[in-house]
PAVOMI-783838 format. One line per 2 residues: number of its first residue (from 1); their letters; for each residue x, y, z of C-alpha. Coordinates in steps of 0.25 Angstrom, whole numbers, plus 2048, in hexadecimal, padded with zeros to 3 digits. Layout:
BEGIN
NUM = a = X/Y/Z ~ ...
***
This chain:
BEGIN
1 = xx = A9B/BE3/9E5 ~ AAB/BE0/9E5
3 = xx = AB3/BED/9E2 ~ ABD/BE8/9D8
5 = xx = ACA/BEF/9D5 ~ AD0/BF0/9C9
7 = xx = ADD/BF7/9C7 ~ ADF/C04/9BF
9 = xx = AE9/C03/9B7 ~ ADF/BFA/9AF
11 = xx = AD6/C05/9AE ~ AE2/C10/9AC
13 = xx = AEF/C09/9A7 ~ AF5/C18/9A7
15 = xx = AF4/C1B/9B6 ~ AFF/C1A/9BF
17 = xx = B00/C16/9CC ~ AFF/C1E/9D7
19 = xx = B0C/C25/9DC ~ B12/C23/9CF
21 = xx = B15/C36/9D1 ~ B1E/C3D/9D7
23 = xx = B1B/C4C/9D9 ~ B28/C53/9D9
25 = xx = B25/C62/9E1 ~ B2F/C6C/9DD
27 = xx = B2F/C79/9E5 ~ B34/C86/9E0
29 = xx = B37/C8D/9EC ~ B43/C85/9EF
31 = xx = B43/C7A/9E4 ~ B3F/C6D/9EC
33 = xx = B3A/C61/9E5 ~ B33/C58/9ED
35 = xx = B2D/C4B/9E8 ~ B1E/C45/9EC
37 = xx = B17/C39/9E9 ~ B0B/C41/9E6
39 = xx = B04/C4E/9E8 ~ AFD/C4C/9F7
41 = xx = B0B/C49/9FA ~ B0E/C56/9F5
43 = xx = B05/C5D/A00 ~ B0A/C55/A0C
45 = xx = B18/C5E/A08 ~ B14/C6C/A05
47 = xx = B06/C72/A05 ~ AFE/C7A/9FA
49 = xx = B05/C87/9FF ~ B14/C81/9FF
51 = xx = B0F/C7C/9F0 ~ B06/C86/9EB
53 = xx = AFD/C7C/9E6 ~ AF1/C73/9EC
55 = xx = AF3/C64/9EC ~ AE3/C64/9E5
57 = xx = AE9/C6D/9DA ~ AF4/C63/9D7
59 = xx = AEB/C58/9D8 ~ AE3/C62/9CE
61 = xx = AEE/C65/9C6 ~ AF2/C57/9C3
63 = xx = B03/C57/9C1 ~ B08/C4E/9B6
65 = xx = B17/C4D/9B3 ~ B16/C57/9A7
67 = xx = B0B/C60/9AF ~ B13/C64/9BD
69 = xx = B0C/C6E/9C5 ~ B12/C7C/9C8
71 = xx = B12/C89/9D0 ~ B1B/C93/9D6
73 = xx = B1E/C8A/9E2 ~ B1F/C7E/9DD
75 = xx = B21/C75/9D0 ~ B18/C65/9D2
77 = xx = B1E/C5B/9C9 ~ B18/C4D/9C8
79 = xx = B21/C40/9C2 ~ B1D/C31/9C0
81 = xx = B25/C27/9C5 ~ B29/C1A/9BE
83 = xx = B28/C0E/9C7 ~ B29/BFF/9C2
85 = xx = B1F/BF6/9C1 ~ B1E/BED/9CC
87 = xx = B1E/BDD/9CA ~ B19/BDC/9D9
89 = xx = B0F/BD2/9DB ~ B11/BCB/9CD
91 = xx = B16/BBC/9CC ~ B23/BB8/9C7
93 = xx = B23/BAE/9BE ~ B32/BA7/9BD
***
């Protein structure tokens, strides 16, 4: 049987694509804002101790612009970026 792919922004017109976040890490200690391009990212930086938080509980957690997370040592904010729609691939017609 042929596996056939179909693309899910027919099934979810709302999802965006992925790296369309950027996760901005604000430390208190010192007041460093680092940006990532996504939470694994986070952890090749700093480790659960430096944070004070698990990668699974961010995962868990689930940042959102208006929901950042937050503790004592450190403030997680998410923002979506705006790209424009590519017309790579698409014929001109003149």
């Amino acid at each position: 049987m042929p596996i056939i792919r179909t693309p899910l922004k027919l099934f979810f017109p709302g999802v965006k694509k992925a790296g369309s976040k950027i996760y901005l890490v604000s430390l208190t200690q010192d007041g460093t804002e680092l940006p990532f391009g996504s939470v694994a990212a986070i952890y090749d930086k700093f480790t659960r101790f430096d944070l004070g938080v698990s990668q699974q509980r961010l995962y868990d957690f689930g940042i959102e612009p208006e929901k950042p997370y937050k503790n004592k040592k450190c403030i997680i904010k998410v923002m979506e970026i705006s790209r424009k729609k590519g017309g790579r691939g698409k014929a001109v017609i003149t």
